[in-house]
C-alpha positions as CSV (number, residue, x, y, z in Angstrom):
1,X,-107.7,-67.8,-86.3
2,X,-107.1,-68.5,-90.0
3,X,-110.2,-70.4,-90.4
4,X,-112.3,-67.7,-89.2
5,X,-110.4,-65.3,-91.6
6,X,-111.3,-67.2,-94.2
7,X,-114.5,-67.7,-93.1
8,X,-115.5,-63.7,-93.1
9,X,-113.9,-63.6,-96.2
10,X,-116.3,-66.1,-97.8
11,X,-119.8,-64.3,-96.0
12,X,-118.3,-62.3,-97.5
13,X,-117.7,-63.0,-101.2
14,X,-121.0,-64.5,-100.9
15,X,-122.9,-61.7,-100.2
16,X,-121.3,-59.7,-102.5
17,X,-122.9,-61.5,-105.5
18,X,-126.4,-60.5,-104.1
19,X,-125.2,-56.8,-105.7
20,X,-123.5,-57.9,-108.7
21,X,-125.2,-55.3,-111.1
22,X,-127.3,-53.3,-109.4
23,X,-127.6,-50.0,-110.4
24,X,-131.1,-49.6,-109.0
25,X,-130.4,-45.5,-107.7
26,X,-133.0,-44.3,-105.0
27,X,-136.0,-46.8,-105.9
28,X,-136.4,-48.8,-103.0
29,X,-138.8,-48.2,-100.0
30,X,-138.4,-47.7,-96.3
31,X,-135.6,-45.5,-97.0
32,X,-135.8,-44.2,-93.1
33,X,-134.1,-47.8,-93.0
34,X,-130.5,-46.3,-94.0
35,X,-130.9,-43.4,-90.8
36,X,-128.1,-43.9,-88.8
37,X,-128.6,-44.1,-85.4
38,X,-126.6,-43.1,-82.4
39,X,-124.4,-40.5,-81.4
40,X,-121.8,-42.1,-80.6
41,X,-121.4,-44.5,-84.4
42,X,-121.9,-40.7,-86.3
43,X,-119.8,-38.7,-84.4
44,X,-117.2,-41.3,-85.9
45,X,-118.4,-41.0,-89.3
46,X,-121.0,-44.4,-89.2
47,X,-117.8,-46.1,-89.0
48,X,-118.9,-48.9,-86.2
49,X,-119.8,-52.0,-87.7
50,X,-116.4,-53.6,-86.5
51,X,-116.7,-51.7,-83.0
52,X,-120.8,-52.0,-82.6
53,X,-120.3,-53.0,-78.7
54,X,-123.9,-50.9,-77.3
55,X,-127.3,-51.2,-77.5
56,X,-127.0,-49.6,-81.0
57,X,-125.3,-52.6,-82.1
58,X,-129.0,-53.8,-83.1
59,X,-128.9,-51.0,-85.9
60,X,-125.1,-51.5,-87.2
61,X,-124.3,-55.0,-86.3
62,X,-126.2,-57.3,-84.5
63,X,-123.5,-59.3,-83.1
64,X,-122.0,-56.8,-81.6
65,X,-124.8,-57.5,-78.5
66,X,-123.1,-60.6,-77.4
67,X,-120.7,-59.0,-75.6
68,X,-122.9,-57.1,-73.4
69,X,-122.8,-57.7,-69.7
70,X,-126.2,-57.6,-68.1
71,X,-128.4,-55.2,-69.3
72,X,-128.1,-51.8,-71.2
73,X,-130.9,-49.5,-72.7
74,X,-130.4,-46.3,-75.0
75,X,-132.5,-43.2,-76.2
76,X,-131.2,-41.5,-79.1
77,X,-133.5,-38.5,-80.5
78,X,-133.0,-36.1,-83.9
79,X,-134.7,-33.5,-85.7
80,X,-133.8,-34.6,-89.1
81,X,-134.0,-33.2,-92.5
82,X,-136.8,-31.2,-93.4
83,X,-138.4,-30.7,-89.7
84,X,-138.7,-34.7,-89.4
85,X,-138.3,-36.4,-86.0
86,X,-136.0,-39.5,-86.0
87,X,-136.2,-41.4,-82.7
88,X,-134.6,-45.1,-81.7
89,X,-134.7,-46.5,-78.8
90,X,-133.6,-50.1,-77.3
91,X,-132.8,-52.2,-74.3
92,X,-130.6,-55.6,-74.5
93,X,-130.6,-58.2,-71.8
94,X,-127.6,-61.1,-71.2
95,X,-129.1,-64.5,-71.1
96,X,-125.2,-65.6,-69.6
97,X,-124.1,-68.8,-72.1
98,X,-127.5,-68.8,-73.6
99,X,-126.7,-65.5,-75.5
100,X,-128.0,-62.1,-75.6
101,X,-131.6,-60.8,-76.3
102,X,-132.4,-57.0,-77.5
103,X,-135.6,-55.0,-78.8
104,X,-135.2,-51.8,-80.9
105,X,-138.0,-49.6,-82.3
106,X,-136.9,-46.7,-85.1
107,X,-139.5,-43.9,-86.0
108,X,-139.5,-41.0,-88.6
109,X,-142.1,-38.6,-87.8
110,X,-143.7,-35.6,-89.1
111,X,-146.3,-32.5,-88.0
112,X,-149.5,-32.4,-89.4
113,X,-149.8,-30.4,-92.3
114,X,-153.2,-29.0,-94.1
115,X,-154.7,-31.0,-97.1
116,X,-154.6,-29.0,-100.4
117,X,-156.9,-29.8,-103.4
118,X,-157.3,-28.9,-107.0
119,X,-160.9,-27.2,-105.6
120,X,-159.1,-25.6,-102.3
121,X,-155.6,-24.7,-103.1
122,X,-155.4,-22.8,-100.1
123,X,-156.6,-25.6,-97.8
124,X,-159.2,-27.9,-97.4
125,X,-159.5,-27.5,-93.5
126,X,-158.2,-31.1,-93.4
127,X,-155.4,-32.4,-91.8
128,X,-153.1,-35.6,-92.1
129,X,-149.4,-36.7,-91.6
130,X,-147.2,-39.2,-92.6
131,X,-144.6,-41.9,-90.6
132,X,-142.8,-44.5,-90.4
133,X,-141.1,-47.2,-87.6
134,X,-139.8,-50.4,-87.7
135,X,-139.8,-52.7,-84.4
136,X,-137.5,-54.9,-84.4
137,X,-136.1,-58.4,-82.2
138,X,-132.2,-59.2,-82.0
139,X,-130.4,-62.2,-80.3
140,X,-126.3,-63.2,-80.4
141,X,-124.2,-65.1,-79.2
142,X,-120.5,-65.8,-79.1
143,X,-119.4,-68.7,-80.3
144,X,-115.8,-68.4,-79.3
145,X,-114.0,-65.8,-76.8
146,X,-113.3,-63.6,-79.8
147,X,-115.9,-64.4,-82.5
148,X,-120.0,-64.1,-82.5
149,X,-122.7,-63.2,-84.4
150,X,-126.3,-61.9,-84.5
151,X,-129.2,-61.3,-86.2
152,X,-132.1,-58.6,-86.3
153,X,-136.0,-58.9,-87.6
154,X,-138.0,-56.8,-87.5
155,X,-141.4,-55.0,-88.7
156,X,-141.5,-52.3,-90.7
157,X,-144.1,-49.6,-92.0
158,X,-144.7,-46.8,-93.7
159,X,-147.9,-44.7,-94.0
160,X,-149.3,-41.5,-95.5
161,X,-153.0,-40.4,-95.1
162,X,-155.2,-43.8,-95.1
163,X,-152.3,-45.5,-97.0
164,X,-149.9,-47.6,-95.6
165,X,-147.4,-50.7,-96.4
166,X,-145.9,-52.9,-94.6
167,X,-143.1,-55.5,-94.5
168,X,-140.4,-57.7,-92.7
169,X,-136.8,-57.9,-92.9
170,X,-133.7,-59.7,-91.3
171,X,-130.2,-58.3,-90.5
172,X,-127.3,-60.6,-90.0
173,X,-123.9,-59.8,-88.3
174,X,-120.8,-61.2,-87.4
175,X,-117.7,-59.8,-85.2
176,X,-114.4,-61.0,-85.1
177,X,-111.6,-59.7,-82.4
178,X,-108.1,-61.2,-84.1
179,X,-106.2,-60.5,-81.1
180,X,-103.4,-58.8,-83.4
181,X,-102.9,-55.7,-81.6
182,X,-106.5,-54.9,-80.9
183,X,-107.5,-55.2,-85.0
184,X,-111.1,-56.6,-85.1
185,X,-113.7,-56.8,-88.3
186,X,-117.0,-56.7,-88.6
187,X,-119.8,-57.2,-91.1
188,X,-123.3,-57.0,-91.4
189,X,-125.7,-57.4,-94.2
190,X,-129.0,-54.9,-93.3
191,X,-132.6,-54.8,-94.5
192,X,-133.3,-58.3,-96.4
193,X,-136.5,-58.7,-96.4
194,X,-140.0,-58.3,-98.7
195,X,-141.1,-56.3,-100.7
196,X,-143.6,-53.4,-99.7
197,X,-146.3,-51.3,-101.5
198,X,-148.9,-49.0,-100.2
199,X,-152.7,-50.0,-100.3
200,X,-155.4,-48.8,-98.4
201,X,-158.9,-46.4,-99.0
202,X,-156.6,-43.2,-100.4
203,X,-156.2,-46.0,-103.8
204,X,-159.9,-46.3,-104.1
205,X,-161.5,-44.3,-107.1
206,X,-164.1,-44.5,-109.3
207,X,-163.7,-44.9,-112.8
208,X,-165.4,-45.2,-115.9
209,X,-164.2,-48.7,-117.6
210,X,-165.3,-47.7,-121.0
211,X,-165.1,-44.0,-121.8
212,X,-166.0,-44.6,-125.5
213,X,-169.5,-45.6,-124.8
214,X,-172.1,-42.9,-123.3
215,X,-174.7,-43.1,-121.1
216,X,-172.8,-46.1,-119.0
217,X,-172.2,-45.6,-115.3
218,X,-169.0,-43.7,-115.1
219,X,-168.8,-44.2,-111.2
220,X,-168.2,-47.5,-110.9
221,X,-166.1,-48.4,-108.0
222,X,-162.3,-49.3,-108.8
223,X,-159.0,-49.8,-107.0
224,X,-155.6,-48.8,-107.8
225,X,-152.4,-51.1,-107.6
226,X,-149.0,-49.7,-106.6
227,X,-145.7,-51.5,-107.6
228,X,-144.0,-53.5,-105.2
229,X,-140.9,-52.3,-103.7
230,X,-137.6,-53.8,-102.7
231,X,-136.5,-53.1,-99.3
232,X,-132.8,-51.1,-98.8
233,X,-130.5,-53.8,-99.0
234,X,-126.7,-53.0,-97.7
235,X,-123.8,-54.7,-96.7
236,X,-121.3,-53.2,-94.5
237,X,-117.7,-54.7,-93.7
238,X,-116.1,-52.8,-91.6
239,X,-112.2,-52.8,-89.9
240,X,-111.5,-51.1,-86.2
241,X,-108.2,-50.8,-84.1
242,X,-107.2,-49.1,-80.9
243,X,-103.7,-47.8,-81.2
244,X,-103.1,-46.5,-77.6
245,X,-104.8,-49.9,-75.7
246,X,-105.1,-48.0,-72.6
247,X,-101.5,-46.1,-72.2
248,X,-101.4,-43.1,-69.8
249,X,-105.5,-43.9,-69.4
250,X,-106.2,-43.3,-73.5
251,X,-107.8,-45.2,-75.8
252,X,-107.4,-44.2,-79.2
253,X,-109.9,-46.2,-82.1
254,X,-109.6,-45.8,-85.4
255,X,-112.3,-47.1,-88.2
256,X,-113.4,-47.7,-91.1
257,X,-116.5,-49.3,-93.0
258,X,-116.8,-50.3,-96.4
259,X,-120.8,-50.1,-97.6
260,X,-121.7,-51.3,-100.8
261,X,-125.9,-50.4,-100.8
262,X,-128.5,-51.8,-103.6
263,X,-129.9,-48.5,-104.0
264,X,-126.8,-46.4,-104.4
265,X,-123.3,-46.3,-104.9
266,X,-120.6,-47.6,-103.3
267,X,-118.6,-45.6,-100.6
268,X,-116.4,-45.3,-97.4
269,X,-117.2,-44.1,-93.8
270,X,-114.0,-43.3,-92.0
271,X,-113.9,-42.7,-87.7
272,X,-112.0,-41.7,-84.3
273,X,-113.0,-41.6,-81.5
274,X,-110.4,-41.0,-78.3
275,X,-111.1,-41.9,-74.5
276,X,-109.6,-40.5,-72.0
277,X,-109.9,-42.5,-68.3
278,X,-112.7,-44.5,-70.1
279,X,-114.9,-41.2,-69.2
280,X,-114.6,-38.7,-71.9
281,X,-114.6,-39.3,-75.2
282,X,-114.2,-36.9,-78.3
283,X,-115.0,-38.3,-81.9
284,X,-114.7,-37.4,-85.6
285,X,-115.1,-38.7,-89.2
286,X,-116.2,-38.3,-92.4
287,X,-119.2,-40.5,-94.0
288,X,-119.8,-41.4,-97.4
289,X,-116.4,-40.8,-99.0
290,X,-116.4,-41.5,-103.0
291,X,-120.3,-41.4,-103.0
292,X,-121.5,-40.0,-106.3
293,X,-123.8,-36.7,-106.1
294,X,-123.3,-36.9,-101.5
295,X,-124.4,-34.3,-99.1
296,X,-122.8,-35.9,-96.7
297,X,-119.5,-35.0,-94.6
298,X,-117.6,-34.4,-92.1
299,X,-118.7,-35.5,-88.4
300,X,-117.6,-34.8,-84.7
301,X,-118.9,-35.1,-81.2
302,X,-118.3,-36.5,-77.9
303,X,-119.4,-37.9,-74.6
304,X,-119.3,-38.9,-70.9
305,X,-119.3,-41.9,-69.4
306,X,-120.2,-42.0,-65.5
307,X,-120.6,-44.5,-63.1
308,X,-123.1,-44.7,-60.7
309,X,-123.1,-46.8,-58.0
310,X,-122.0,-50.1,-58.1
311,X,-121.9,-51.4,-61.8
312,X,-124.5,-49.1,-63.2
313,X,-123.0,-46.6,-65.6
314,X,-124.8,-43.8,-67.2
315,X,-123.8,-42.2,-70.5
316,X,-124.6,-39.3,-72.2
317,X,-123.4,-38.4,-76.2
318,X,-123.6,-36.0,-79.0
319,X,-122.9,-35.5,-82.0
320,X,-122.9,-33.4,-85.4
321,X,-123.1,-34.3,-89.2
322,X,-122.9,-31.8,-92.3
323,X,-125.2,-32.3,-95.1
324,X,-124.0,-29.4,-97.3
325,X,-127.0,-28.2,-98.6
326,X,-129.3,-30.0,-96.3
327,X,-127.6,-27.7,-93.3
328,X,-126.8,-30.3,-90.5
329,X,-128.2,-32.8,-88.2
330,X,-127.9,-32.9,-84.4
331,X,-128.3,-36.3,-82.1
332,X,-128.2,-36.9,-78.8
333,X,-128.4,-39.9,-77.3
334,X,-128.7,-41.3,-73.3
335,X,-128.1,-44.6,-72.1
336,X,-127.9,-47.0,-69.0
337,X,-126.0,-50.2,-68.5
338,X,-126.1,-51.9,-65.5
């Protein structure tokens, strides 16, 4: 047990140093990549990568699939800020001692909206939208009873009009069950990857490559260049207990994450969620405490899990976060495990 202490500690010291004077505030790409997904995980503040034990688990911790029996699939479905739809689904699959196997798409939508120009300020009578996903392929495996871990790569893209970029990242997780009175840890370390910058026919002009001069050909044919991009980076390490353990048919978990991201500041997600005869369920937290300049808040929601027949169990959540003056954001989110 000691060496595996010791062991998250070093990932984690290690890690650490990949931030070491970062500063870089909101200048990264794919930032649909820090949406968090799931009822359940922000009902309890986005406190979940030490509990991370669904289908979600692909998003917060990858390791977290290992200890999934059989297979489970979830649905989770927003309408985010500013009239964006955030959708994330995925399905995991138990390989028995060979590990686990899970695939997870994430889109951020919008409606079309009418093209405006300098020449037709009221509209152009053209039409065009923007999105983004990223599709992504997870395995884990535990490598004890009590400790496993997990990784996540996927796609990802991002497009506006003809213009679009495109990349790949990894996400690596471990989980670790102490067995001291239900206290387990988790960490993962999200988005590290390539970089990304748009290209495409909307960066084609035409351009005159010597102004001074007249009578040259002032169309010629050119192409802009956009920087390039660094992905989202965060690492999350994350502490969960259940203080009830089942007495009089109540479980009672309490979390919280520590999140250090490259394009932000540091802060603290803190959770609950309480189960009662492992059917209802009523959350709470409160994300991004000691974040500079947050919208971000308080959290609740809740749940029911019912079994079908046999082992199949269906599950149904929702939940609630503030974003002060962003108004608020409501998921819900369906599953099936069998």
């Amino acid at each position: 047990m000691k060496s595996k202490i010791f062991l998250f500690a070093g990932l984690l010291l290690a890690t650490s140093q990949m931030f070491a004077g970062v500063t870089k505030v909101g200048t990264t790409a794919a930032g649909f990549l820090m949406i968090d997904v799931g009822s359940r995980a922000n009902g309890m503040g986005s406190a979940f990568v030490s509990i991370a034990d669904d289908a979600t688990a692909m998003y917060w911790n990858p390791a977290g699939i290992a200890g999934i029996d059989g297979f489970e699939a979830t649905f989770c479905n927003s309408k985010w800020i500013g009239d964006l739809g955030f959708t994330y689904t995925g399905a995991v699959q138990s390989l028995g001692q060979l590990g686990n196997i899970g695939i997870n798409a994430t889109f951020l939508t919008m409606e079309e909206i009418e093209r405006t120009t300098i020449a037709y300020p009221d509209g152009s009578g053209e039409y065009f939208d923007a999105g983004c996903y990223a599709v992504g392929l997870s395995y884990a495996r535990k490598l004890t009873d009590n400790f496993s871990i997990g990784f996540n790569t996927k796609l990802i893209n991002e497009r506006m009009y003809h213009s679009s970029a495109s990349g790949f990242a990894l996400d690596i997780g471990a989980l670790f069950d102490t067995q001291l009175s239900g206290l387990k840890l988790g960490m993962c370390i999200s988005n590290y990857g390539t970089k990304m910058h748009l290209d495409g026919r909307d960066l084609q002009v035409q351009h005159d490559i010597s102004e001074s001069i007249s009578g040259n050909n002032d169309l010629i044919n050119a192409r802009l260049q956009t920087d390039y991009f660094d992905l989202p980076l965060l690492l999350r390490f994350g502490v969960s207990m259940d203080v009830l353990k089942g007495f009089m048919n109540s479980n009672l978990i309490l979390s919280a994450d520590a999140l250090h991201p490259s394009d932000d500041t540091e802060y603290i997600n803190l959770g609950a969620e309480y189960k009662l005869f492992n059917l209802l369920s009523l959350r709470v937290g409160y994300k991004q405490l000691f974040a500079k300049d947050s919208e971000q808040g308080l959290t609740f929601g809740g749940g029911i899990n019912y079994k079908l027949r046999g082992a199949t169990a269906f599950y149904f959540d929702y939940s609630y976060s503030d974003f002060g003056l962003l108004n608020s954001v409501n998921i819900f989110s369906i599953g099936l495990a069998f």
